[in-house]
N, C-alpha and C positions, 0 to 999 in steps of 0.2 A: 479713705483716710482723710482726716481733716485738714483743711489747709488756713493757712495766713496769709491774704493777700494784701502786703505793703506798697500804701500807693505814694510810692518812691521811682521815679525815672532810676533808670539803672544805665549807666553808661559801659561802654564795652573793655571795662577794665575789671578782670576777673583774674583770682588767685589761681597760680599754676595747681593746684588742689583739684579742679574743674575740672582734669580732665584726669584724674583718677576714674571712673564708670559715667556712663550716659543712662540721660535717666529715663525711665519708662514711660513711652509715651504710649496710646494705642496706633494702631495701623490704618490708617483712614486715608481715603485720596484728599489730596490737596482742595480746600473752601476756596469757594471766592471772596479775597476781601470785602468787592465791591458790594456785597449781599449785606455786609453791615455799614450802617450810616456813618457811622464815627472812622472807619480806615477807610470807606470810600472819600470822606472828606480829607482823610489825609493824605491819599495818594493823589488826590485834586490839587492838595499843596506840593506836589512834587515829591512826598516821600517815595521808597520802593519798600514792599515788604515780602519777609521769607518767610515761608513758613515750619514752623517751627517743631508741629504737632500737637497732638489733643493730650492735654494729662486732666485726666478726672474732671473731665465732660468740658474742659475750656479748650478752645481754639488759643494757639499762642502765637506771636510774630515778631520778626525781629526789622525793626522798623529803621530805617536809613533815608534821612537827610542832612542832605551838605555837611557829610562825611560827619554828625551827630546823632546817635542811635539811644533810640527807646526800645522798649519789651512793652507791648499789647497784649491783652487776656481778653479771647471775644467772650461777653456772656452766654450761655447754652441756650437762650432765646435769639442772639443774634441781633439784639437791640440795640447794644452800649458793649462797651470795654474797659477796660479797667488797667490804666496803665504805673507797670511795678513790677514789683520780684514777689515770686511765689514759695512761700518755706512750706515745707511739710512738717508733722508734729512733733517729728524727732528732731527738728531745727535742721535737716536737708536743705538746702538752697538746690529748690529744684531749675530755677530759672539757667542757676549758673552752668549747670549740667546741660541744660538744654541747648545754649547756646555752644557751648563748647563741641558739644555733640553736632551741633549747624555746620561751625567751621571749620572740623573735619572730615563733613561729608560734601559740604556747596564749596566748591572752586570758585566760586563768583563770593561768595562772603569770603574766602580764604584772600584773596587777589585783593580787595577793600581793605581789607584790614593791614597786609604786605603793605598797601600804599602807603596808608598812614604810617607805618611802622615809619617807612623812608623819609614820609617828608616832617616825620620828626626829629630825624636826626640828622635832619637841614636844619632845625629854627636855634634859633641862637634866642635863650632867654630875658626875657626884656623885664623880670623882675621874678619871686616868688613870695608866695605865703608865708605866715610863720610855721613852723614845725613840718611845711609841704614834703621835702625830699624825706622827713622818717614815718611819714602818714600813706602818702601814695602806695593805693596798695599796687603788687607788681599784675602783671598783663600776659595774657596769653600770649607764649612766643616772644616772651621780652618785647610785646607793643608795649609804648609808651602812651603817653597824653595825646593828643590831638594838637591840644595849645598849650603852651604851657605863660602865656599872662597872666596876670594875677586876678583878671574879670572872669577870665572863661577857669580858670582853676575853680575860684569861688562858685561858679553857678554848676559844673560839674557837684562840686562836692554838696551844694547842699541841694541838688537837684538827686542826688543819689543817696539822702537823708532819707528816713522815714514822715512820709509830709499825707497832709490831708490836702484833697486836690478839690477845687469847688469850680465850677464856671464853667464856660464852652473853652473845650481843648485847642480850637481854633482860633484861640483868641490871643493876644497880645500879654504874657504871663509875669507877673511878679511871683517870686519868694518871697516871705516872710517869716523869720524866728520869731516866734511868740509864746508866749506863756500865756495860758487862757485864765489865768486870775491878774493879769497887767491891765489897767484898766487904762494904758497908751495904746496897747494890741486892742484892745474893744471899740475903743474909740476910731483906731484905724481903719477896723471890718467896718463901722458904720459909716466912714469916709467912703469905702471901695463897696458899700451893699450893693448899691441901685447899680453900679457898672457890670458886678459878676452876675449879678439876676437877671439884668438883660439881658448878658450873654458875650458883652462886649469886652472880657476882661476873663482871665484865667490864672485863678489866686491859688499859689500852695503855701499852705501853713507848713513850718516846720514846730512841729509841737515841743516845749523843752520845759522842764518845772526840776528842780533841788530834790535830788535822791532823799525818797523816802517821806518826801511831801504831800499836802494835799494839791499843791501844783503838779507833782509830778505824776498825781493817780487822774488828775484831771486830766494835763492831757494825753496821757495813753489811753481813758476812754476816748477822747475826742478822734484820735485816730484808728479807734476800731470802731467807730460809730457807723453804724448800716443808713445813717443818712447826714453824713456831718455836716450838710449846708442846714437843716431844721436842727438837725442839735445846737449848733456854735448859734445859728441867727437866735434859736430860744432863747438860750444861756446869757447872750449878751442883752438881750429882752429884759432879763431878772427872772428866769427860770434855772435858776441855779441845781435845780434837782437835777438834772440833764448830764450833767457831770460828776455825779455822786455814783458811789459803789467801791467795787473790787475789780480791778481789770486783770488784764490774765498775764500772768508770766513774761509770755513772747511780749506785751506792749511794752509792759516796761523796760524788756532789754530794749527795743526799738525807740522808745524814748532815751535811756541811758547813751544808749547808740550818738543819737542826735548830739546828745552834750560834749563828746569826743570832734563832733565834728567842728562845733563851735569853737570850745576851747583850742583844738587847732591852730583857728582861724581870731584866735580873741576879740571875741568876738560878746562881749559880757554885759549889754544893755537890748532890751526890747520894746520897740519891736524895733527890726533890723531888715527892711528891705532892698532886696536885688532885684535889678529887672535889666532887659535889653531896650537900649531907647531905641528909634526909629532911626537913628541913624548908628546904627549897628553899635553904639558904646556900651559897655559895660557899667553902670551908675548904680550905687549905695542913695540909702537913708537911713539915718539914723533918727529914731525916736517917729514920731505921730507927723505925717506930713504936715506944713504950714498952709501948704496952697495943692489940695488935689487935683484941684483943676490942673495945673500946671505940670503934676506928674503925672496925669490922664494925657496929656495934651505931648508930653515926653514921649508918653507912649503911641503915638498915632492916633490915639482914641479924639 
């Protein structure tokens, strides 16, 4: 069966829906992480990972640092990974299954997540989003948020957007909402090229364009693009064919998707970026940086 993989971090906030059926995985003994480069580098960072199972030849994991969880999809070559939620064609959220399906069989996921559950209803709120408390979707087991600040809500939600992921995963990461005909967002990529090429820098685009635009067909192709660092670096080149077509269905809900998440968060000019500085803050931009040096330099870089 075919699938869509959304390269959207998914954080562990899943609709009680999730544990209607577990979804099929095959029966395989347990991989070694460390055989792939990309989770062996993350478990060098201190993550832990579970495993999840194989559905339709990919390796899955459920990925845990400082009580902040990703979803990993090993390639079938065991090269790279792909980190996101996985839909099937009848729009199944197989990931959600999957997970669900984890933490009612691992005691040690089940015990993480209790924790959290508790020490969120220790924190006393130190601000919210707009429209937060009717968007939040709800949590298996009634878990809540992890944090509920108004930095770590915002990098949740739009880390759990449908985003094009470009750079080394190990690297120091901005969000970015862009619309790939803003030529503030173009001019930005060409600000942050030479940092995500090296390697030193790990950029997710949040792709978003006007229902029914050629913004918004552009970037739904961008984020089904089999290589969206040579698509986006073309396009901004002046190879504007790159983004031309019919994109399929599922992108455009996954873009649509995106705009819910924005408007949420009003969040109505681009580009719009989020990052974590070096010293643990939560820090916005709005519009084309003035000095990237400066917001390199924010970042450790």
């Amino acid at each position: 069966m075919k699938k869509i993989l959304l390269l959207a971090v998914i954080g562990i906030l899943l609709s009680s829906a999730a544990f209607a059926a577990p979804a099929a995985t095959s029966a395989t003994a347990t991989p070694d992480p460390a055989a792939n480069p990309i989770l062996a580098n993350i478990q060098k960072m201190g993550a832990k990972l579970y495993y999840m199972g194989n559905r339709d030849g990919l390796d899955s994991w459920f990925v845990v640092k400082n009580e902040q969880v990703q979803i990993a999809y090993a390639t079938p070559d065991n090269k790279g990974a792909v980190v996101g939620a996985m839909f099937g064609q009848d729009g199944e959220n197989v990931t959600v299954l999957q997970v669900s399906t984890l933490i009612q069989t691992n005691p040690e996921v089940a015990a993480l997540i209790e924790k959290i559950k508790k020490e969120q209803a220790a924190l006393t709120p130190v601000g919210s989003p707009p429209a937060a408390d009717a968007t939040t979707p709800s949590a298996p087991n009634g878990m809540a948020m992890a944090s509920l600040s108004p930095g770590e809500r915002l990098i949740h939600d739009l880390g759990n957007a449908a985003t094009v992921v470009v750079g080394n995963p190990s690297s120091p990461e901005i969000l970015m909402v862009m619309d790939p005909h803003c030529p503030h967002c173009q001019a930005t990529w060409k600000l942050l090229h030479d940092a995500v090429i090296k390697g030193s820098l790990h950029l997710r685009m949040i792709p978003i364009g006007a229902k029914d635009s050629d913004n918004e067909r552009a970037a739904a192709i961008l984020l089904t693009a089999a290589d969206p660092l040579n698509t986006w670096d073309k396009y901004v080149a002046g190879d504007k064919s790159q983004l031309v077509g019919t994109p399929t269905p599922a992108a455009l809900d996954a873009v649509r998707a995106n705009h819910v998440v924005i408007d949420n968060w009003n969040i109505h000019d681009t580009p719009y970026l989020v990052y974590r500085a070096k010293d643990g803050k939560v820090k916005v931009i709005l519009g084309e940086p003035d000095k990237v040096t400066l917001l390199l330099s924010d970042l450790g870089l």
